[in-house]
N, C-alpha and C positions, 0 to 999 in steps of 0.2 A: 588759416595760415598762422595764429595766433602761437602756436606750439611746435610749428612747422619743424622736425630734425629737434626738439625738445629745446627751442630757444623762441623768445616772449619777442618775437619781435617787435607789436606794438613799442615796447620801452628801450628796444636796441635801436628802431629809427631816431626816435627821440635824443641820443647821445649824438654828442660833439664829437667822438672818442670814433663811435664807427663811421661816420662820415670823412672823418679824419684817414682811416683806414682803406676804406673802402673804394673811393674816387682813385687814389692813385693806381687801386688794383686793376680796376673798370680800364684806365686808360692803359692799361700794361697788357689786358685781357684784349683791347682793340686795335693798340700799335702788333700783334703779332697775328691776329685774324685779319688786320691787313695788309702783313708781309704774303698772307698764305694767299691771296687774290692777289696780289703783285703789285701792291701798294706800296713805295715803302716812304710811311709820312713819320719824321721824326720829333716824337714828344718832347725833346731834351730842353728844345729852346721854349716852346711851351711850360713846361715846367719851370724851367727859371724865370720866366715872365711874372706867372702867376706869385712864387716866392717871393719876389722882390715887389709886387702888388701887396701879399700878406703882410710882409716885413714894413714897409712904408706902412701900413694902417698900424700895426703891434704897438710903431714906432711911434705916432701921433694918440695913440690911447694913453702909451704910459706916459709921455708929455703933460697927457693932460689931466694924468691921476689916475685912469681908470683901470683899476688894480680888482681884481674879483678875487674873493676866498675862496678856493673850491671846495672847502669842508660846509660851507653853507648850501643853501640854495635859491638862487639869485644871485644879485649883483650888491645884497647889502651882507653888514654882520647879523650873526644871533644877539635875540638880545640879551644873551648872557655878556658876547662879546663886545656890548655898545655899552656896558656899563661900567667895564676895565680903565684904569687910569692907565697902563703900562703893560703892554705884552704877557699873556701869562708865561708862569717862570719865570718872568723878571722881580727882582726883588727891590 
């Protein structure tokens, strides 16, 4: 399944990025398989539950500093960039 349709799955689970994508599809793919059984259960308020679940955490992270680089990987600098007095390009 590694190469499955010519994509590395293994490292496409691993992202934040398809997760991000991917759950809201699942539920779009399930709110209308079951409208077609005669269901009709609506995601709408679900999803702003969840938002406002997300939103309150983002909210309490930058509160409390935690700011991630995404040019790194993790949650610290390079240590090129732990050894900057001032933003590069700043003069």
């Amino acid at each position: 399944m590694k190469n499955f349709l010519g994509i590395n799955w293994k490292v496409r689970i691993k992202s934040k990025m398809f997760w991000v994508a991917i759950i809201p599809a699942i539920l779009f793919l399930c709110s209308k398989l079951l409208i077609v059984v005669g269901i009709d259960f609506n995601f709408t308020q679900l999803q702003s539950q969840l938002l406002d679940i997300v939103g309150a955490v983002f909210s309490v992270l930058v509160l409390l500093g935690v700011v991630i680089d995404p040019t790194t990987e993790g949650a610290t600098d390079s240590s090129q960039a732990q050894k900057y007095d001032n933003p590069k390009g700043d003069k």
